[in-house]
C-alpha positions as a Markdown table, in Angstrom:
| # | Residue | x | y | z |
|---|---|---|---|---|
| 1 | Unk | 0.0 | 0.0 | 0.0 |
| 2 | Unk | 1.2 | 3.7 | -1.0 |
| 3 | Unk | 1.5 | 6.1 | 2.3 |
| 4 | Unk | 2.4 | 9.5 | 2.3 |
| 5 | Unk | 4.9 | 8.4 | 5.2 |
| 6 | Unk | 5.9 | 5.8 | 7.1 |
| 7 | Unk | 6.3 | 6.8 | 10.8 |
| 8 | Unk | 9.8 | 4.4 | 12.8 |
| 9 | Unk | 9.9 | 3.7 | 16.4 |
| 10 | Unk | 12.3 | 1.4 | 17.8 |
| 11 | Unk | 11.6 | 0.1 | 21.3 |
| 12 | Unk | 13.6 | -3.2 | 22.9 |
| 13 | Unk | 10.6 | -5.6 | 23.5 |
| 14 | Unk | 7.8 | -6.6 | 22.2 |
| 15 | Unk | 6.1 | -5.3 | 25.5 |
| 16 | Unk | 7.0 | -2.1 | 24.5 |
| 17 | Unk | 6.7 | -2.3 | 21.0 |
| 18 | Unk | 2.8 | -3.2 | 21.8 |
| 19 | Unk | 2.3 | -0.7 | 24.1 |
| 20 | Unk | 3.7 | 2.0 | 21.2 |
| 21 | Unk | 1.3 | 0.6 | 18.4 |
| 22 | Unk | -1.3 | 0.9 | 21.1 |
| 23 | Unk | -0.5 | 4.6 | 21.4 |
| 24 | Unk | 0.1 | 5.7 | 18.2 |
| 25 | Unk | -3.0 | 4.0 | 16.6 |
| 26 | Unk | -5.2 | 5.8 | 19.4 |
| 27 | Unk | -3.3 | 8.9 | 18.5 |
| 28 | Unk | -4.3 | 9.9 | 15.1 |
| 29 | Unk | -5.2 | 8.2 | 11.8 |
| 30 | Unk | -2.3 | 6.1 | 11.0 |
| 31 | Unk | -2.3 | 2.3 | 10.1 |
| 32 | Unk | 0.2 | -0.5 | 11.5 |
| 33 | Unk | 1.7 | -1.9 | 9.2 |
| 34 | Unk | 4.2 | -3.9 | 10.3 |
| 35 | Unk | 7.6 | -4.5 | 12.6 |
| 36 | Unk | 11.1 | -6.0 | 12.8 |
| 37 | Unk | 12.8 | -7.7 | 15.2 |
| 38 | Unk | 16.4 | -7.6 | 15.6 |
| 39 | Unk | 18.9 | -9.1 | 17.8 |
| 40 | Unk | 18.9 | -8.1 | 21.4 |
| 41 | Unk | 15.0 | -7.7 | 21.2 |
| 42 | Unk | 15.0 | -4.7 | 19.4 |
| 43 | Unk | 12.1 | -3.8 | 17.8 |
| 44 | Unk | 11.0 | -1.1 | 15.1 |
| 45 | Unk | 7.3 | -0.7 | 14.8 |
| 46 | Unk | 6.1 | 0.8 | 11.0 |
| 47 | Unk | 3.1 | 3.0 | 11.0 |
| 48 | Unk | 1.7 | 4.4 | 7.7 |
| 49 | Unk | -0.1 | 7.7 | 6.8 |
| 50 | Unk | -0.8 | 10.7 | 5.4 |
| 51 | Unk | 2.4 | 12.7 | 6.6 |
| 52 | Unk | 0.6 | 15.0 | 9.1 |
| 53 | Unk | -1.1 | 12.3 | 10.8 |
| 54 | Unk | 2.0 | 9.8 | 11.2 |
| 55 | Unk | 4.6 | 12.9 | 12.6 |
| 56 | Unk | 1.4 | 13.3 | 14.9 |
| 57 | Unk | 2.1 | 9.9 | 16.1 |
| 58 | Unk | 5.6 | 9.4 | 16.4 |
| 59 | Unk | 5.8 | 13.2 | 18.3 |
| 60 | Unk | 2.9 | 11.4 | 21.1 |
| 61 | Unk | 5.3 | 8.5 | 21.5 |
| 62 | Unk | 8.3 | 10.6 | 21.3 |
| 63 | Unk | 6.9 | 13.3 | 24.2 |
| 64 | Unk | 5.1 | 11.0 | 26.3 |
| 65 | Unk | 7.0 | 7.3 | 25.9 |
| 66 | Unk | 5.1 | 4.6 | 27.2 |
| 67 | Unk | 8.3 | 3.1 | 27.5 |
| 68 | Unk | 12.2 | 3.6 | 26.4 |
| 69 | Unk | 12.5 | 4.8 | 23.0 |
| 70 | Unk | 15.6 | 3.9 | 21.1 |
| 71 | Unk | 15.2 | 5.8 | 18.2 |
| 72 | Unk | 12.4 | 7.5 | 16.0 |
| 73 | Unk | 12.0 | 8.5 | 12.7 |
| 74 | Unk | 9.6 | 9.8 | 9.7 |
| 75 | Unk | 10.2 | 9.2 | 6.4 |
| 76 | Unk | 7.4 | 11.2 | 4.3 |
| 77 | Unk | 6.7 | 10.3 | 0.5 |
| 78 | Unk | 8.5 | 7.1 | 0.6 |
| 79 | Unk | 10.6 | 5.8 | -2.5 |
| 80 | Unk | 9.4 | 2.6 | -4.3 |
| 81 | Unk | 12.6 | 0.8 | -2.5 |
| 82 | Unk | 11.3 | 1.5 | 1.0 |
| 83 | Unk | 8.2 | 1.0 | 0.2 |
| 84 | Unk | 9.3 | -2.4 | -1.1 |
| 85 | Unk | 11.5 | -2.9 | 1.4 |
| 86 | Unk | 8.6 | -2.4 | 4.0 |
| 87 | Unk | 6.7 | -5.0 | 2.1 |
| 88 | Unk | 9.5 | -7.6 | 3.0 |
| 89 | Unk | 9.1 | -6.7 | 6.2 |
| 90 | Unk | 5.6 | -7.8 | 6.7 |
């Protein structure tokens, strides 16, 4: 699917990483679409959007963590690659 912007947070746990999806869906309009596990129980959650709605949600998770966040990002009118890359993902 084609988003205006994909919205990153990386959380260690899939506690956490639950408790974030939780958050940002009840935040704004934004879809989950998937996440990644890493090594050391990292885990980046994707969130997809319109861009004004996904900065909405990663700036609630960001300014009011449920938990430690690692790292953030928003990547607004994703290339094909990420978006395919996302697509391997899921």
């Amino acid at each position: 699917m084609k988003y205006g912007a994909y919205g990153l947070v990386e959380v260690l746990g899939s506690a956490s990483a639950v408790l974030v999806v939780d958050k940002m869906l009840k935040t704004s309009a934004v879809g989950f679409d998937t996440w990644n596990t890493k090594c050391g129980g990292h885990v980046t959650i994707f969130v997809g959007g319109d861009v004004s709605a996904v900065q909405s949600a990663v700036d609630a998770v960001k300014e009011n963590p449920p938990c430690e966040v690692i790292a953030s990002a928003v990547i607004s009118n994703p290339s094909d690659e990420t978006e395919r890359m996302v697509g391997l993902a899921r």
